[in-house]
C-alpha positions as CSV (number, residue, x, y, z in Angstrom):
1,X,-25.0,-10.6,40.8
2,X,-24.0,-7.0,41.7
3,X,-26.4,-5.3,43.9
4,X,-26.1,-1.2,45.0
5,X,-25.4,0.2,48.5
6,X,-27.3,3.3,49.4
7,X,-24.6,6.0,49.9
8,X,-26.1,8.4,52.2
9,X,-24.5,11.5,53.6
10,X,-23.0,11.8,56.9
11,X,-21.7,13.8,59.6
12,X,-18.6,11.8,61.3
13,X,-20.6,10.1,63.0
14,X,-21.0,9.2,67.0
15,X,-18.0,10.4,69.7
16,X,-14.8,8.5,70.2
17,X,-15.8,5.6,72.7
18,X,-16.5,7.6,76.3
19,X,-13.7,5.4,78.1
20,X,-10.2,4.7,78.3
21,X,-8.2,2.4,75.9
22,X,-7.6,-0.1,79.0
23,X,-11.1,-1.0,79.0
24,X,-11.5,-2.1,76.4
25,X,-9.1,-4.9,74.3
26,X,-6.9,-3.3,71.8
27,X,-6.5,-5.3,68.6
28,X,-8.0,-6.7,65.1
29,X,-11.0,-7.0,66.9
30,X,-11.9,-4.4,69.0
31,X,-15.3,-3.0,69.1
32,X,-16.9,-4.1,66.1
33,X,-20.0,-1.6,64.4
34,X,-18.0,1.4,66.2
35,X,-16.9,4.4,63.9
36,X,-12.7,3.4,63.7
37,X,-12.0,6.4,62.2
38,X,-13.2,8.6,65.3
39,X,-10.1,7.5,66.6
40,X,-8.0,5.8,63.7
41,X,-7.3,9.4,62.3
42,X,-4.7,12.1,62.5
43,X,-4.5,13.9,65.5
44,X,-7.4,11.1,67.4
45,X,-8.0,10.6,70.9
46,X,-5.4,8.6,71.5
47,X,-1.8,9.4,69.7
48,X,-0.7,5.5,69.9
49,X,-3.7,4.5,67.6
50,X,-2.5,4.0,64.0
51,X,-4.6,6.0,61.1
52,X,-6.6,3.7,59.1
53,X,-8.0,5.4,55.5
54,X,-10.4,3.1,55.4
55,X,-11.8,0.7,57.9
56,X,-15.0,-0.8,58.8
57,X,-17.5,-3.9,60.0
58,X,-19.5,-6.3,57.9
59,X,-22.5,-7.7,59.8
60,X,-24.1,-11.6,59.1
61,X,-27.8,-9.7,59.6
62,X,-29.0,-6.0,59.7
63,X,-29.2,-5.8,63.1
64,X,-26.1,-6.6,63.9
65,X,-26.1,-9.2,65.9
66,X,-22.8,-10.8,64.7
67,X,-20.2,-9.9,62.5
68,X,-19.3,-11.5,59.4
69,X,-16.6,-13.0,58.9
70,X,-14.6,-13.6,55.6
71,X,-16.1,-10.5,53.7
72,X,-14.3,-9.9,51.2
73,X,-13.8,-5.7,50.8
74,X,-12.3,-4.7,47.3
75,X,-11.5,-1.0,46.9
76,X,-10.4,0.5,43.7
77,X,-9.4,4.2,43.9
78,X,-8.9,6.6,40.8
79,X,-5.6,6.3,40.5
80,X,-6.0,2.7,39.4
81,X,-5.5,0.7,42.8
82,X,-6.8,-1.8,43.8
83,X,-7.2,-3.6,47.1
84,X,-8.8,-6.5,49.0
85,X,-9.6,-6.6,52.5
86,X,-10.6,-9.7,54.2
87,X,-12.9,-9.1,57.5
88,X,-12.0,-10.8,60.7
89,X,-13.8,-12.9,63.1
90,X,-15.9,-9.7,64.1
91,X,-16.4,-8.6,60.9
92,X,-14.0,-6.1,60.9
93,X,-11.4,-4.5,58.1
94,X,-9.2,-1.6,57.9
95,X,-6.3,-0.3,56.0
96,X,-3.6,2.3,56.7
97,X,-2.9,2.5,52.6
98,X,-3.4,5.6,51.3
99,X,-6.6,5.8,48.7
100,X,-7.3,8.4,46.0
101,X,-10.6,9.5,45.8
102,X,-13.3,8.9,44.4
103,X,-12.7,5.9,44.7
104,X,-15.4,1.9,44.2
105,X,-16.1,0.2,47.2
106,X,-17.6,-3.1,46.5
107,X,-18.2,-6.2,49.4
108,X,-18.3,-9.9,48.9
109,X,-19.8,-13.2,50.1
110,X,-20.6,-16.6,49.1
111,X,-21.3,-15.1,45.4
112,X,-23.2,-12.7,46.6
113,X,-22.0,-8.7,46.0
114,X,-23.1,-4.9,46.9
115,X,-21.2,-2.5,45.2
116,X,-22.3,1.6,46.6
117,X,-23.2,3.5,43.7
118,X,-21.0,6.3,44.5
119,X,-17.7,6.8,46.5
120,X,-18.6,6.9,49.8
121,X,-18.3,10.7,51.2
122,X,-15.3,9.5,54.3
123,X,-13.4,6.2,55.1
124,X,-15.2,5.6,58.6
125,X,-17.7,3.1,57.2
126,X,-19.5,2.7,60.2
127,X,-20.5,6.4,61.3
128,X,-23.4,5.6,58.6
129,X,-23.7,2.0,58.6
130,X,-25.0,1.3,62.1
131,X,-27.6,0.0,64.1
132,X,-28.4,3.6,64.5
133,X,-27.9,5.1,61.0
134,X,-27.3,8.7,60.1
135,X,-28.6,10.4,57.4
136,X,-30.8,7.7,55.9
137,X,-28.4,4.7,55.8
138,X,-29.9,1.3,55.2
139,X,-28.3,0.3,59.0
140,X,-25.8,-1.8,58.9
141,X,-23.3,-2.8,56.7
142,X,-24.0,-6.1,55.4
143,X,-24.4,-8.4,52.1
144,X,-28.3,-9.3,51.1
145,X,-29.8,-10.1,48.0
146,X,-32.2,-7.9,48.4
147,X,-30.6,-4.4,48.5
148,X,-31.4,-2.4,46.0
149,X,-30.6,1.8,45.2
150,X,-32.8,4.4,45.8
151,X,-30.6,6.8,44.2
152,X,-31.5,8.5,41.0
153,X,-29.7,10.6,38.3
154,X,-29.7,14.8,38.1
155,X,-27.2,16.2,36.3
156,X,-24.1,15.3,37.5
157,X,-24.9,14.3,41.1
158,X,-27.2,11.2,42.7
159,X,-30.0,12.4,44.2
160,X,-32.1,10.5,47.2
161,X,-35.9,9.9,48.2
162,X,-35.6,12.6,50.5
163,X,-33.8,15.7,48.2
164,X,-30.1,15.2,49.2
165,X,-27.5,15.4,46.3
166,X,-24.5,13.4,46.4
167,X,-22.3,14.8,43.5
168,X,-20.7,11.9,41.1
169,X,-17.9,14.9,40.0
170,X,-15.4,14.6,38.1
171,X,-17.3,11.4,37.0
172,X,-21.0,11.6,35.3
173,X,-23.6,10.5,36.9
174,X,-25.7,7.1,34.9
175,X,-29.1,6.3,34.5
176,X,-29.4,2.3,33.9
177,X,-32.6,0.0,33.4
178,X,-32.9,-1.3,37.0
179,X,-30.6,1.7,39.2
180,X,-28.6,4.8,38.5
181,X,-24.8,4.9,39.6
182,X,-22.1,7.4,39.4
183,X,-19.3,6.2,37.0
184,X,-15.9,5.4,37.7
185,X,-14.4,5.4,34.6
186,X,-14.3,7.2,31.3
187,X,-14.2,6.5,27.5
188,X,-15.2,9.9,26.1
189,X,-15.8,13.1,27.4
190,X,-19.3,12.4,27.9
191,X,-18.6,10.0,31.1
192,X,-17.7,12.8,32.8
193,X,-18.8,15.8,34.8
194,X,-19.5,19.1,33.4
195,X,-16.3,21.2,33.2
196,X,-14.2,17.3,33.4
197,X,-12.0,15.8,30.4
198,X,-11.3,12.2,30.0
199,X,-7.6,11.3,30.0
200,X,-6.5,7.8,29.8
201,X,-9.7,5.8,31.7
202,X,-10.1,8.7,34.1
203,X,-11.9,12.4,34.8
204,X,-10.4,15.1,35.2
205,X,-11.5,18.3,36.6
206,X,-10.7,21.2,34.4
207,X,-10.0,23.2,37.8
């Protein structure tokens, strides 16, 4: 059963961590449900840390009591890529590999799956998905049954409750029976954004 992740809009979310890197334990598992891109980027806080593209924390609840562990995170970018990430014993996952946007992001467990409607607008996964969430998230990142889109169709973008666009380009935006999604893919011309071309499975803007 594939259920939809609101994607929301974000700014980059909360300030690198207000400390030093001593205190705090560097590793897989460090600070689970923080934004690891507010450091895990190019020119970060701290010049040791490597750059992750992507990276993350999967919750067992929406409060975020404890992370979930054995997630699986599948990615598939627009170039035809694909990757699965594994969380960790705090839920966390990350990747230095280098994605093409726009680009599916789709988590796993026990035969249950969420798969955001839309590729998500930055890599830091958590500087939405939080305890605290900005700019309408659902909280935290987690799997449930009962998430479900609030997202609807206009033209070419994904519009939520509250007015904010988030555009599907190149792709076309799709209106099903039970939720609307941005597409990923394309067989004709139709599948994609005004101005786009299908070529081969893919959108391509005529810019």
């Amino acid at each position: 059963m594939i259920l939809s992740l609101l994607l929301v809009a974000c700014d980059p979310g909360p300030p690198a961590p207000e400390a030093s890197k001593y205190d705090f334990e560097v590793g897989p598992e460090m600070l689970p449900g923080v934004n690891c891109r507010s450091c895990h980027k190019p020119d970060g806080p701290y010049p040791d840390a490597p750059e992750w593209t992507v990276a993350g924390t999967v919750f067992a609840d929406p409060e975020g009591s404890a992370g979930a562990a054995g997630v699986t995170v599948w990615i598939e970018d627009d170039a035809g890529n694909e990757l699965e990430l594994i969380t960790n014993a705090v839920g966390n996952f990350y990747t230095a590999t280098p994605i093409v946007a726009p680009y599916r992001v789709t988590v796993e467990k026990d035969g249950v799956s969420a798969t955001m409607p839309a590729s998500p607008p930055a890599g830091g996964c958590n500087a939405c998905h939080s305890t605290a969430p900005v700019g309408g998230a659902p909280g935290t990142l987690w799997v449930a049954e009962d998430w479900v889109s609030t997202l609807t169709c206009d033209g070419d973008a994904l519009v939520s409750e509250d007015g904010t666009a988030y555009t599907c380009a190149p792709y076309a935006c799709e209106s099903g029976e039970t939720e609307d999604q941005c597409r990923f893919d394309c067989e004709t011309d139709d599948h994609c954004a005004e101005g786009a071309t299908c070529n081969e499975g893919r959108c391509l803007s005529g810019e």
